[in-house]
Structures are given as C-alpha cells and as structure tokens.
N, CA, C and O atoms as a Maestro MAE file, in Angstrom:
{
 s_m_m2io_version
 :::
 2.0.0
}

f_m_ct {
 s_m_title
 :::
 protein
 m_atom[268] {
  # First column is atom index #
  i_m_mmod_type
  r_m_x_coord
  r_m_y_coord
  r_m_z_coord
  i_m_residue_number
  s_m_chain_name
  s_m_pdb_residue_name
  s_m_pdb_atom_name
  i_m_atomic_number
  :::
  1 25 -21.686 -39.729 57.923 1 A "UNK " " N  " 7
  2 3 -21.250 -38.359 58.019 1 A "UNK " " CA " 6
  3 2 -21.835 -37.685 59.259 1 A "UNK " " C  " 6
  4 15 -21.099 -37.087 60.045 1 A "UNK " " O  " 8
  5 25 -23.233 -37.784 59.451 2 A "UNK " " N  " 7
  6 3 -23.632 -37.263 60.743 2 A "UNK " " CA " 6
  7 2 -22.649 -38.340 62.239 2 A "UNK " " C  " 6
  8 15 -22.154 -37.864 63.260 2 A "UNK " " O  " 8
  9 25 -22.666 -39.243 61.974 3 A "UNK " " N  " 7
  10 3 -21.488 -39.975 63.161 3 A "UNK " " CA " 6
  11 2 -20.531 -39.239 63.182 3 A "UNK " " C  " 6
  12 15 -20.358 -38.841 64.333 3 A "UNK " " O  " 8
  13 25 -19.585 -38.726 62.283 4 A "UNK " " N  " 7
  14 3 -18.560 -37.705 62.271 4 A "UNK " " CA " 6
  15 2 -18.814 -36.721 62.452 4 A "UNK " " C  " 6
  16 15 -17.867 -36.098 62.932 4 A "UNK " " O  " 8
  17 25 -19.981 -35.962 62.272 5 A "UNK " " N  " 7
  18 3 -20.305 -34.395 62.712 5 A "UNK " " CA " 6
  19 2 -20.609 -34.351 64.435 5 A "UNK " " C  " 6
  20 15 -20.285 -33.474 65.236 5 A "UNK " " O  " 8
  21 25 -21.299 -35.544 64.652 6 A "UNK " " N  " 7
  22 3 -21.569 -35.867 66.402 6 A "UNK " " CA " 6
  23 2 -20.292 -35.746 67.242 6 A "UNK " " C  " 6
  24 15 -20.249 -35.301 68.388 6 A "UNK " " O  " 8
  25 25 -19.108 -36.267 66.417 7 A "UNK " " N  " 7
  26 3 -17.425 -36.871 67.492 7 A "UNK " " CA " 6
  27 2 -16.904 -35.221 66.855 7 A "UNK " " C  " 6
  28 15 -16.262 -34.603 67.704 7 A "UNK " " O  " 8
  29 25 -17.110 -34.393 65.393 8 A "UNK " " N  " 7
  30 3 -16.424 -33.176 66.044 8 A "UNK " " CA " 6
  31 2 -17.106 -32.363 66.695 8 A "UNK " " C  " 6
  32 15 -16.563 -31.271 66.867 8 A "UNK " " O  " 8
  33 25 -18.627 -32.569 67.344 9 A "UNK " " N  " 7
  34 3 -18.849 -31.756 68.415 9 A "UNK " " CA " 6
  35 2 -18.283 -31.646 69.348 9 A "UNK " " C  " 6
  36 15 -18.234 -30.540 69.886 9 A "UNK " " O  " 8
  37 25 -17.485 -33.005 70.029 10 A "UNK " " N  " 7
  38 3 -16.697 -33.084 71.251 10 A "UNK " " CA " 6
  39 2 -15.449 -32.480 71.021 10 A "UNK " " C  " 6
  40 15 -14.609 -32.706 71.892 10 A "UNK " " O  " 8
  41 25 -15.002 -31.557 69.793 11 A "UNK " " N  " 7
  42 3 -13.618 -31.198 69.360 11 A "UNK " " CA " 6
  43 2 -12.665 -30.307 70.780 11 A "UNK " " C  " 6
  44 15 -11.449 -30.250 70.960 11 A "UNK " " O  " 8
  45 25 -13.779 -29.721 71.580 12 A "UNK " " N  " 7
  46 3 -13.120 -29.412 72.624 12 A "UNK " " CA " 6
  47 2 -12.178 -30.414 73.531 12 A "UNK " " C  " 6
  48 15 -10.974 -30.320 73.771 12 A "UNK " " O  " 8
  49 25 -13.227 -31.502 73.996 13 A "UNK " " N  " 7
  50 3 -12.272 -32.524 74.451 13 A "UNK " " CA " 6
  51 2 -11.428 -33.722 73.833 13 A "UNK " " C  " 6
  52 15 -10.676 -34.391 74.542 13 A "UNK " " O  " 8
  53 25 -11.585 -33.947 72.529 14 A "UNK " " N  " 7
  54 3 -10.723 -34.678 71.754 14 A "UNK " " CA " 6
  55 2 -9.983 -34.383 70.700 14 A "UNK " " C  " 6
  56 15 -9.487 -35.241 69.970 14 A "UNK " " O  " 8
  57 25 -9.796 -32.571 70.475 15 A "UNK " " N  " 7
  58 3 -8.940 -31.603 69.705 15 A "UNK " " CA " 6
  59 2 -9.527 -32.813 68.285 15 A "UNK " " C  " 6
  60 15 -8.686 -32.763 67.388 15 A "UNK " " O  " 8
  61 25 -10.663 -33.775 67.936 16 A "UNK " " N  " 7
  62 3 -10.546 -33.779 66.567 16 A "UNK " " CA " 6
  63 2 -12.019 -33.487 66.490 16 A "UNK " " C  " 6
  64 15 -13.092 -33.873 66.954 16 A "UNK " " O  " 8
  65 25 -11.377 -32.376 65.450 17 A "UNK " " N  " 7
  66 3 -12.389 -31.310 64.714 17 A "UNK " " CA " 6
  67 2 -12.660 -31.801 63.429 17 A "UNK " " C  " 6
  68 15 -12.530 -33.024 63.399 17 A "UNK " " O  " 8
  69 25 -13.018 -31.259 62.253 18 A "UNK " " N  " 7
  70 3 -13.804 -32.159 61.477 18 A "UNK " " CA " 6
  71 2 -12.388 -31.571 60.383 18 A "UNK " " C  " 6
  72 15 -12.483 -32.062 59.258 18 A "UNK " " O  " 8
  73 25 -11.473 -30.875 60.514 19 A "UNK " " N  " 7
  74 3 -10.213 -30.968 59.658 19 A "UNK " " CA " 6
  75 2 -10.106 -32.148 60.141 19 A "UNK " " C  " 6
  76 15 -10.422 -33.059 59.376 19 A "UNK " " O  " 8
  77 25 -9.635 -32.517 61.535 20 A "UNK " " N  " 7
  78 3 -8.764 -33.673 61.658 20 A "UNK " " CA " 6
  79 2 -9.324 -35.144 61.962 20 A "UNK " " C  " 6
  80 15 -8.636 -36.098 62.323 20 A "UNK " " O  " 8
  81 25 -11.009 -35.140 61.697 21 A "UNK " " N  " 7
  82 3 -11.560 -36.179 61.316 21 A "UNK " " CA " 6
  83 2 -11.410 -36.491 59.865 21 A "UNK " " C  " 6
  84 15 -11.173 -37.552 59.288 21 A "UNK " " O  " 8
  85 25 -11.708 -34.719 59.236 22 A "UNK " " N  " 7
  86 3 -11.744 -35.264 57.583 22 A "UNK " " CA " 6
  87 2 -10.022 -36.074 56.908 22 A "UNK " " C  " 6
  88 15 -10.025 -36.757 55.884 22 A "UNK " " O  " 8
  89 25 -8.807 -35.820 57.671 23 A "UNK " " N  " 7
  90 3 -7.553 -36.400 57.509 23 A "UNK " " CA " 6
  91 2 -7.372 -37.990 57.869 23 A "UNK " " C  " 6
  92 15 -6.866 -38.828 57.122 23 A "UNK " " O  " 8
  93 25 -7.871 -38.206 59.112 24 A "UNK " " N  " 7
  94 3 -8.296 -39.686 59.594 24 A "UNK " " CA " 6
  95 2 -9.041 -40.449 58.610 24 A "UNK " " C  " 6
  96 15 -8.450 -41.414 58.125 24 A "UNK " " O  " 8
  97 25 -10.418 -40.166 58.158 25 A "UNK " " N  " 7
  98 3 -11.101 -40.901 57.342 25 A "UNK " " CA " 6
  99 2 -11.427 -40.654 56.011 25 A "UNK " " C  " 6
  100 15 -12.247 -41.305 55.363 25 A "UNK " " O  " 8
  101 25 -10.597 -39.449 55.501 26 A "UNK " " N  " 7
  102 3 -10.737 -39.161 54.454 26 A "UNK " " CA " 6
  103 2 -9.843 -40.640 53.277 26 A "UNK " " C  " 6
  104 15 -10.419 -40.996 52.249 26 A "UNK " " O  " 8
  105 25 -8.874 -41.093 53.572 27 A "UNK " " N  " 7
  106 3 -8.546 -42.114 52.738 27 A "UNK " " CA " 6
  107 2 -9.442 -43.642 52.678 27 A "UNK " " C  " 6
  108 15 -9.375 -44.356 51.678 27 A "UNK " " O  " 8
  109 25 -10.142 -43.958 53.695 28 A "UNK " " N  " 7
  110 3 -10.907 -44.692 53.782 28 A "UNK " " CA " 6
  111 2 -12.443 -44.502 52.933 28 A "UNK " " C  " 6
  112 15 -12.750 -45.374 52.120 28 A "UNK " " O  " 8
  113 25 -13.381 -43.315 53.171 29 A "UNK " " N  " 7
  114 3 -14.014 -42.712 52.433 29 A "UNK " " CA " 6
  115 2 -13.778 -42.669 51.190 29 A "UNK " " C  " 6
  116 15 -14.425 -43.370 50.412 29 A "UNK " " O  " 8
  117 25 -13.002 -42.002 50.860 30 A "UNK " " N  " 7
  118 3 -13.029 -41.739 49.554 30 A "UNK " " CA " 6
  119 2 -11.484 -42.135 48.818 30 A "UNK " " C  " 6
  120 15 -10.555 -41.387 48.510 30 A "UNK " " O  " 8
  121 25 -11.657 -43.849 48.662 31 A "UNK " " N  " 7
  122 3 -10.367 -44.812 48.609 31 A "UNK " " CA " 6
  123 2 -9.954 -44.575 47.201 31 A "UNK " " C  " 6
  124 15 -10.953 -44.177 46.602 31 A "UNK " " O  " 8
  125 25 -8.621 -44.661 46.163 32 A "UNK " " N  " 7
  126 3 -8.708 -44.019 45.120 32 A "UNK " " CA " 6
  127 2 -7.940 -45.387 44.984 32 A "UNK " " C  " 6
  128 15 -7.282 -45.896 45.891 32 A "UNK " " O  " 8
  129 25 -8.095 -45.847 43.873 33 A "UNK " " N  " 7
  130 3 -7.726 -47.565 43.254 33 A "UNK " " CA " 6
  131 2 -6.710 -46.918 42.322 33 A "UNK " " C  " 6
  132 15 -5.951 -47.817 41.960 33 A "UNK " " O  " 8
  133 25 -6.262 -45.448 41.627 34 A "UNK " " N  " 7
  134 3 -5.571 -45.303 41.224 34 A "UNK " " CA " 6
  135 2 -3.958 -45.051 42.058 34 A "UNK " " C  " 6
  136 15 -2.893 -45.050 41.441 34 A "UNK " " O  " 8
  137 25 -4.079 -44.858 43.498 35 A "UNK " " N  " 7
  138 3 -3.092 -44.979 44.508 35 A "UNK " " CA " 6
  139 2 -2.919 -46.401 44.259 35 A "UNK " " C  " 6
  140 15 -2.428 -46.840 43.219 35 A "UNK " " O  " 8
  141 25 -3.194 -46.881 44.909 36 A "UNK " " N  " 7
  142 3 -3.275 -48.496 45.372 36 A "UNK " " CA " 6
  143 2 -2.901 -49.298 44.006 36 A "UNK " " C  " 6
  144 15 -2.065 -50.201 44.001 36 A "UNK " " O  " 8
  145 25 -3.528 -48.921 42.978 37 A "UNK " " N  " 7
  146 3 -2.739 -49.638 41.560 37 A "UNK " " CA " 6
  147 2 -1.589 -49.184 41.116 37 A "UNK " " C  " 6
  148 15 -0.858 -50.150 40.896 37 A "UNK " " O  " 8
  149 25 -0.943 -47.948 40.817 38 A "UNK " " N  " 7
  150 3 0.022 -47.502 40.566 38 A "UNK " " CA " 6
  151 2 0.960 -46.981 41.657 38 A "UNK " " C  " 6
  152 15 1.822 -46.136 41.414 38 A "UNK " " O  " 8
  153 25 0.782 -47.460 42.746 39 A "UNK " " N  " 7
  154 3 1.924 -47.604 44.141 39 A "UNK " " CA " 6
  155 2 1.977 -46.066 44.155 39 A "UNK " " C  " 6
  156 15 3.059 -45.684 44.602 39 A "UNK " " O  " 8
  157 25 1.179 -45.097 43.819 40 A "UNK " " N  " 7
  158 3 1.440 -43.535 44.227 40 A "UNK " " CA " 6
  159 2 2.854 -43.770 45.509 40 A "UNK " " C  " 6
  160 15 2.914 -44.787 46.200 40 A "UNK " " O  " 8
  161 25 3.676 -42.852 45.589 41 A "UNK " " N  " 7
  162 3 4.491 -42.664 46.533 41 A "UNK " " CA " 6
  163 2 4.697 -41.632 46.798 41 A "UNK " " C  " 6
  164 15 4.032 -40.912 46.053 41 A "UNK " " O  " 8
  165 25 5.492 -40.856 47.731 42 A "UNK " " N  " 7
  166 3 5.948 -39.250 48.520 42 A "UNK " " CA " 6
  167 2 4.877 -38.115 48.088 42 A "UNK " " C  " 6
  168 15 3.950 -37.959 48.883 42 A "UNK " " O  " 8
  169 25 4.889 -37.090 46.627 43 A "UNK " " N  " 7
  170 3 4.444 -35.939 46.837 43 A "UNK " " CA " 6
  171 2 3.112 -36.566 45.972 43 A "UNK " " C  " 6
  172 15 2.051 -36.049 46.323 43 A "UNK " " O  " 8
  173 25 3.002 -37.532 44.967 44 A "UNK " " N  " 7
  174 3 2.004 -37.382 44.710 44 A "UNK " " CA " 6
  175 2 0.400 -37.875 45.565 44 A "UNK " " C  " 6
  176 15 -0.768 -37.495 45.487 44 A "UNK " " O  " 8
  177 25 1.067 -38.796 46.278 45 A "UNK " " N  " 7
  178 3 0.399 -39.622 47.091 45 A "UNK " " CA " 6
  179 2 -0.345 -38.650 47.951 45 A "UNK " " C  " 6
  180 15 -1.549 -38.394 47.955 45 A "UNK " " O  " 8
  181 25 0.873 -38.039 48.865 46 A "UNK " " N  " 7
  182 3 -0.039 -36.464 49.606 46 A "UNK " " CA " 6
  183 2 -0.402 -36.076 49.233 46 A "UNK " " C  " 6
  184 15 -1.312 -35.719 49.981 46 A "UNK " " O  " 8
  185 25 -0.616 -35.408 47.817 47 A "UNK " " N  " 7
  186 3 -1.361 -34.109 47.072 47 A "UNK " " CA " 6
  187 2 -2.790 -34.867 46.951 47 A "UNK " " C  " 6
  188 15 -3.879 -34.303 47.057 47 A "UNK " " O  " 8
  189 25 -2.551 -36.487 46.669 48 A "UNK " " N  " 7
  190 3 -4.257 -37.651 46.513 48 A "UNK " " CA " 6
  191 2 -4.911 -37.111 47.961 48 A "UNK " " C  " 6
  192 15 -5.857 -36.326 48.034 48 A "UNK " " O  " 8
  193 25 -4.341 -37.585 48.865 49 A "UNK " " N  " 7
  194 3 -4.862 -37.722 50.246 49 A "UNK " " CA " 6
  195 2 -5.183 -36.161 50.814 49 A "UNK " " C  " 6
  196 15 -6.175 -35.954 51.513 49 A "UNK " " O  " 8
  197 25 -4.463 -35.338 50.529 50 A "UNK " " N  " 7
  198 3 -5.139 -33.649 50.716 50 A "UNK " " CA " 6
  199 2 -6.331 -33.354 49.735 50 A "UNK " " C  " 6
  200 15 -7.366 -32.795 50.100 50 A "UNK " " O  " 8
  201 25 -6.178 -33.624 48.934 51 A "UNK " " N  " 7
  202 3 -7.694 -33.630 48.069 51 A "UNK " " CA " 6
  203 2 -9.148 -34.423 48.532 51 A "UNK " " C  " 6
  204 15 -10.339 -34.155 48.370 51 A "UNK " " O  " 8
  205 25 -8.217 -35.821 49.362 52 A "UNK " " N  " 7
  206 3 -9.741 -36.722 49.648 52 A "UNK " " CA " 6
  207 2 -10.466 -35.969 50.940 52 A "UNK " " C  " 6
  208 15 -11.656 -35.830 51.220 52 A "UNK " " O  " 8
  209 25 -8.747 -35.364 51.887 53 A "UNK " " N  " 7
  210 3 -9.438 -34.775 53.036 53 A "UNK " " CA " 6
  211 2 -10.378 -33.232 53.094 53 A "UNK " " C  " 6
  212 15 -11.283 -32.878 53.850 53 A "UNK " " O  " 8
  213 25 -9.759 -32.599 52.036 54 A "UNK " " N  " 7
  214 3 -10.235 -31.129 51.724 54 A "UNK " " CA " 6
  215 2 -11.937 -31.646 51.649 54 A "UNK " " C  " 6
  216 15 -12.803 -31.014 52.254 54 A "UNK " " O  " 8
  217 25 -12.255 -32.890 50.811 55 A "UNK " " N  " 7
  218 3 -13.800 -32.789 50.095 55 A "UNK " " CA " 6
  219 2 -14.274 -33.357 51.451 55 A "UNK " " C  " 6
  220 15 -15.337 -32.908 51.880 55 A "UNK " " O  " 8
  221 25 -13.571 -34.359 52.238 56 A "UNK " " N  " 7
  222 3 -14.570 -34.971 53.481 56 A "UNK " " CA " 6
  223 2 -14.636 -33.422 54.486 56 A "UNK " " C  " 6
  224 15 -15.677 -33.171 55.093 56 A "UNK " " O  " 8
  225 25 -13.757 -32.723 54.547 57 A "UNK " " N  " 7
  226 3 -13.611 -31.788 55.617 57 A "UNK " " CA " 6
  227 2 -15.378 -30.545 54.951 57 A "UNK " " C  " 6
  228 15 -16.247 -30.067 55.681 57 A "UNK " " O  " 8
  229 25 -15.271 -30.446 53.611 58 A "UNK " " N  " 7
  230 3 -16.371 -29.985 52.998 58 A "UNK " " CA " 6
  231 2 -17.346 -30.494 53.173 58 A "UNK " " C  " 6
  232 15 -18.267 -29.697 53.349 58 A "UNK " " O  " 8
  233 25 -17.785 -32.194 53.238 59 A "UNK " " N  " 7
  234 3 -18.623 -32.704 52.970 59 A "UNK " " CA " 6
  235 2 -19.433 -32.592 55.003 59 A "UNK " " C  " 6
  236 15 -20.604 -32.386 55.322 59 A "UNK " " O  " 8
  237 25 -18.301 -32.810 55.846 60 A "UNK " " N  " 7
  238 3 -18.707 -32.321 57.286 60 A "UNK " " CA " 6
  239 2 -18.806 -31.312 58.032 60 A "UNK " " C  " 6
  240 15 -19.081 -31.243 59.230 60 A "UNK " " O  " 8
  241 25 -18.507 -30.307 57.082 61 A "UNK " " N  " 7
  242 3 -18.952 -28.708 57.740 61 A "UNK " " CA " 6
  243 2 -20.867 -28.729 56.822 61 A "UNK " " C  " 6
  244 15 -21.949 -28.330 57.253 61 A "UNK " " O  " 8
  245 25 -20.595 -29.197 55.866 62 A "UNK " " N  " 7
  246 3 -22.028 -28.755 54.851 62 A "UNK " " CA " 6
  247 2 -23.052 -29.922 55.144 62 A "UNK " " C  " 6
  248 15 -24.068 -29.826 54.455 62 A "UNK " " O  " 8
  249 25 -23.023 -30.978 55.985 63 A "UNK " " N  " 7
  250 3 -24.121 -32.339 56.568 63 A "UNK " " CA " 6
  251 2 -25.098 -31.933 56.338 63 A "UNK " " C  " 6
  252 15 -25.843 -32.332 55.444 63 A "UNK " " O  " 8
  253 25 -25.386 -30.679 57.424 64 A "UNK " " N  " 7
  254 3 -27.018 -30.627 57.489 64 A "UNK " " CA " 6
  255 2 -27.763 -30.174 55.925 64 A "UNK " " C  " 6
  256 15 -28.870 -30.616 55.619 64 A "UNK " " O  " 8
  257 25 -26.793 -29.023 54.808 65 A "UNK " " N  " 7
  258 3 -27.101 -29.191 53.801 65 A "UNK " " CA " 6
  259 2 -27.231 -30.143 52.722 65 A "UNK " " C  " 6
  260 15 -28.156 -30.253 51.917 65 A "UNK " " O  " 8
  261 25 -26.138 -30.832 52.830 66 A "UNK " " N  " 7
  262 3 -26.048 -31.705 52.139 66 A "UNK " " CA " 6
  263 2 -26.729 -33.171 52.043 66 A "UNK " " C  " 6
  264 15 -26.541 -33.937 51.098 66 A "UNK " " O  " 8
  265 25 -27.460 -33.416 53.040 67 A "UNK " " N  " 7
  266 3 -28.105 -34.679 53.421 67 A "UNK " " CA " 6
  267 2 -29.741 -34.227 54.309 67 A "UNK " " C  " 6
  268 15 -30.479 -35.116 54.733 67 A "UNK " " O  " 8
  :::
 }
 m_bond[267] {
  # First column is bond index #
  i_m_from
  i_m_to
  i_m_order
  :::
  1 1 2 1
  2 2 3 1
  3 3 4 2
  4 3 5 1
  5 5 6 1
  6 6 7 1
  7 7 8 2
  8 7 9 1
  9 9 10 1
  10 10 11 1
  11 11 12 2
  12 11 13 1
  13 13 14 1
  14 14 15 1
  15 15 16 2
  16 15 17 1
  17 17 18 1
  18 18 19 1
  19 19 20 2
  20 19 21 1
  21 21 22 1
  22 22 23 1
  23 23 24 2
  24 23 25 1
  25 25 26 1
  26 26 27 1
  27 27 28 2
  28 27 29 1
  29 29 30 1
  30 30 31 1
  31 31 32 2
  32 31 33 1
  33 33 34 1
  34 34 35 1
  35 35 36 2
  36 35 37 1
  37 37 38 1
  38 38 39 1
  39 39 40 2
  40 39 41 1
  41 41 42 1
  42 42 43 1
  43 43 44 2
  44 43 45 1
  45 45 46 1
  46 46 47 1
  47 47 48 2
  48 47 49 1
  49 49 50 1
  50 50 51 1
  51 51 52 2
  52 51 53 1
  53 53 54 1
  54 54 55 1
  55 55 56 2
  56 55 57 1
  57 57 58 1
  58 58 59 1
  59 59 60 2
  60 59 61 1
  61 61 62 1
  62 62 63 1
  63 63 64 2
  64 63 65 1
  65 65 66 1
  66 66 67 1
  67 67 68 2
  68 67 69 1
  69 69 70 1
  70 70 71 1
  71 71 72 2
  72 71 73 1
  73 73 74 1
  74 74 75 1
  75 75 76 2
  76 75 77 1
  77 77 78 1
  78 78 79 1
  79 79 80 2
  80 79 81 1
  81 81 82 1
  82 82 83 1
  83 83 84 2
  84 83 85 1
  85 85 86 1
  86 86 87 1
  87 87 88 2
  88 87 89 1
  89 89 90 1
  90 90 91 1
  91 91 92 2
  92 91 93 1
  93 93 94 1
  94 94 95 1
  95 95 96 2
  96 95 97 1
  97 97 98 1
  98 98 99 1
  99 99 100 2
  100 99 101 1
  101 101 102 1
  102 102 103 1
  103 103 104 2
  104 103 105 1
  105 105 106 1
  106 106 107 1
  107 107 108 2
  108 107 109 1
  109 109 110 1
  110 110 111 1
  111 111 112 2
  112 111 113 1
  113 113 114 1
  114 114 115 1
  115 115 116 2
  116 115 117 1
  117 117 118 1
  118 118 119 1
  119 119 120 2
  120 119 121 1
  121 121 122 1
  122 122 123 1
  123 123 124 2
  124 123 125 1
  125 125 126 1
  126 126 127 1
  127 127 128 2
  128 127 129 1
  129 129 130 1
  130 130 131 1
  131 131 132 2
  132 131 133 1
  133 133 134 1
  134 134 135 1
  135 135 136 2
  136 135 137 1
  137 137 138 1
  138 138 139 1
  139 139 140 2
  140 139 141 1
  141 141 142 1
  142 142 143 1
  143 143 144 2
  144 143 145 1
  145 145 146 1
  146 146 147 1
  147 147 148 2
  148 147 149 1
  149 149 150 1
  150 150 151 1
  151 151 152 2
  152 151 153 1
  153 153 154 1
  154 154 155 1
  155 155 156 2
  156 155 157 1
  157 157 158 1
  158 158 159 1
  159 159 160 2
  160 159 161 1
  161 161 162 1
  162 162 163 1
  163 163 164 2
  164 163 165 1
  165 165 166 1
  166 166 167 1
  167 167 168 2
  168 167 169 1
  169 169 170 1
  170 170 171 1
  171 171 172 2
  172 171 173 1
  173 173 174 1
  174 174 175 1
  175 175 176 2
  176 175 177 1
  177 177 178 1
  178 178 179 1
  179 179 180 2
  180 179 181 1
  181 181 182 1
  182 182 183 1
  183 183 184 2
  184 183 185 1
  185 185 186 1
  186 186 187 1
  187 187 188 2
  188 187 189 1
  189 189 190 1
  190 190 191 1
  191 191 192 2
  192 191 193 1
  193 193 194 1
  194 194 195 1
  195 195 196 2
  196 195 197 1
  197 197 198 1
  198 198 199 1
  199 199 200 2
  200 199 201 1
  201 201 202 1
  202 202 203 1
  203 203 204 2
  204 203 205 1
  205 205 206 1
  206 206 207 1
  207 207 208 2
  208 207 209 1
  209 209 210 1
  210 210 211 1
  211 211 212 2
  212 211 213 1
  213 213 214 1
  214 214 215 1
  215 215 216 2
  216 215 217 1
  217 217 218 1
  218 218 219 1
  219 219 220 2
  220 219 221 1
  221 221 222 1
  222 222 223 1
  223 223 224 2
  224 223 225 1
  225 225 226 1
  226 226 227 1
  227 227 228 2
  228 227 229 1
  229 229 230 1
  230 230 231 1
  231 231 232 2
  232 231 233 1
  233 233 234 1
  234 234 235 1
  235 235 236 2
  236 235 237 1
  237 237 238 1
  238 238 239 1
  239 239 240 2
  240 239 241 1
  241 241 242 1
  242 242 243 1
  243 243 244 2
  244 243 245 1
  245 245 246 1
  246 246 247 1
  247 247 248 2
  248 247 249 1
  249 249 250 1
  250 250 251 1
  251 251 252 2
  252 251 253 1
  253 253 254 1
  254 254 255 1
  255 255 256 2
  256 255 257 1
  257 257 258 1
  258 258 259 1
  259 259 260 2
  260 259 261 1
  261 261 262 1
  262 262 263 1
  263 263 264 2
  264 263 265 1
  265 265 266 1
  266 266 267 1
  267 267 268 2
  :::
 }
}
C-alpha cells in the first residue's frame, strides 16, 4: 500500500491518482472467488469491482493511519 501511495504522488505526471490506482489493483487485491466461481457477468460484476475499488481507494488515502 505504501508502493501505491509513493506512484500516486507522481499523479501529476502519470494522471494515476489513488482513484485510478485503487481501479487498476483493486481486483487483484481484493480478488472475490465468488466472481470467478459463479462467472459474475455485466452489472453485477461492476457493482463487485466498484466496491473492491471504493475500499482500496479508502485503504490509500488512510496508509499513514492505517498501517
């Protein structure tokens, strides 16, 4: 998480900010076996993956508290 708080410091020059880090690695992070077992598809699948990114996008604004 601090590796990801370091790359959205550079958000000026690589426009990814820690929304659009938490969208990138939020499915990797926080992988849900209930997608992947029951083939989630279209709206529910997004509504999984906006939830994983909302908590990583939380979890990298709050680092220094949280760790």
């Amino acid at each position: 998480m601090r590796h990801l708080l370091h790359m959205a410091s550079y958000s000026g020059q690589t426009n990814m900010h820690a929304r659009n880090l938490a969208i990138v690695w939020a499915p990797n992070l926080l992988r849900s076996k209930d997608i992947e077992a029951s083939g989630f598809n279209g709206t529910a699948a997004f509504m999984e993956v906006r939830v994983q990114s909302i908590v990583v996008e939380f979890i990298l604004t709050h680092v220094e508290q949280l760790f």
